[in-house]
C-alpha positions in Angstrom: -4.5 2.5 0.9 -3.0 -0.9 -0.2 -4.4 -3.8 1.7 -2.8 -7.2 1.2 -3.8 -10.2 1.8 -2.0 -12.9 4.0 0.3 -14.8 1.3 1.2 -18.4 1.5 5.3 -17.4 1.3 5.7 -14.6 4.0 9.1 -14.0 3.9 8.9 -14.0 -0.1 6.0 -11.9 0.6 8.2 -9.3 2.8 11.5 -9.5 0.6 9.6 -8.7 -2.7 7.0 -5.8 -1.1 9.9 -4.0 0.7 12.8 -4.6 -2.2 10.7 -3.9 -5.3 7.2 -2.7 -4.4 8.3 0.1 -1.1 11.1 1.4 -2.5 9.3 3.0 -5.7 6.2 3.5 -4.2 7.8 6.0 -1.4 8.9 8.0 -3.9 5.7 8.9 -5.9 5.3 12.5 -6.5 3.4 14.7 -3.9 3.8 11.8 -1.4 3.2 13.6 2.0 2.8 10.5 4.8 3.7 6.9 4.6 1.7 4.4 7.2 2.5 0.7 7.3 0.7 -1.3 9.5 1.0 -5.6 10.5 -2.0 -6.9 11.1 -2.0 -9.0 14.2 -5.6 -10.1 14.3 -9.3 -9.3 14.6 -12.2 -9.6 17.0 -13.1 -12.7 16.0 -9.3 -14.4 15.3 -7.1 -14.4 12.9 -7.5 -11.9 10.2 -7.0 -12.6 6.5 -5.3 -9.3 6.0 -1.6 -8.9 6.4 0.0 -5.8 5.5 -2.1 -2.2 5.3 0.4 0.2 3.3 -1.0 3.9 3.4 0.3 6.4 1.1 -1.2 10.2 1.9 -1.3 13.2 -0.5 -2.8 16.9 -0.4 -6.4 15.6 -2.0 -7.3 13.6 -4.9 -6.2 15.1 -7.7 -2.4 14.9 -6.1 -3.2 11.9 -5.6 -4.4 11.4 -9.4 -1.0 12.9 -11.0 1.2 10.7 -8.7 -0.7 6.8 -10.4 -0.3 9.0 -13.6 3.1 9.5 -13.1 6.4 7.4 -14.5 6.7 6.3 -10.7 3.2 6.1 -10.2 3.3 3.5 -13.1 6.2 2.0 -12.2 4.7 1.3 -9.0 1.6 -0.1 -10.2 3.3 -2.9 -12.3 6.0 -3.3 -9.8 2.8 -4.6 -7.0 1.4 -6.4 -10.5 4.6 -8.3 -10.9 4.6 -9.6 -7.1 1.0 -9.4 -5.8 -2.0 -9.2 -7.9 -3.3 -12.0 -6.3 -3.0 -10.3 -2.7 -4.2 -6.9 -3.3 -6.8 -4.6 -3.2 -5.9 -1.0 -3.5 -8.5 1.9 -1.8 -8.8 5.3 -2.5 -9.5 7.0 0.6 -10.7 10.5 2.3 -9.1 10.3 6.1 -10.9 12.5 8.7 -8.8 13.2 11.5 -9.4 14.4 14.9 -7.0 15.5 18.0 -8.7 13.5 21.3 
């Protein structure tokens, strides 16, 4: 999970994550689900967070070989280059239930 912070240029922002970051990212190896999400607020306001990009594999270790991988690394400097400043990335074990 890649959470980013809002940025002070939006539309920069938007133009750079979807032209250089999205783009190579969507194509990392073993890649089964993509979630992007806009943040609109939270129950208290206005949330700092702007962008949640989910990337889903099999389990961890497909998850491992895909960051280790030429577009796994390309990736990574790719959301350097542009937002080092507004990320934090998660690793994270999703639990899902049919209601």
């Amino acid at each position: 999970m890649v959470l980013f912070r809002k940025p002070d240029d939006p539309a920069r922002f938007e133009a750079q994550w979807s032209e250089e970051f999205v783009p190579l990212g969507e194509k990392l190896p073993g890649l089964r689900r993509v979630s992007v999400g806009r943040v609109q607020s939270g129950p208290e306001g206005p949330s700092d967070v702007h962008l949640i990009h989910e990337f889903y594999f099999d389990d961890a270790a497909a998850l491992s070989r895909a960051l280790t991988s030429p577009e796994g690394q390309a990736a990574g400097r790719a959301l350097m280059a542009f937002a080092s400043d507004l990320v934090t990335v998660c690793y994270v074990d999703h639990h899902e239930e049919r209601r």
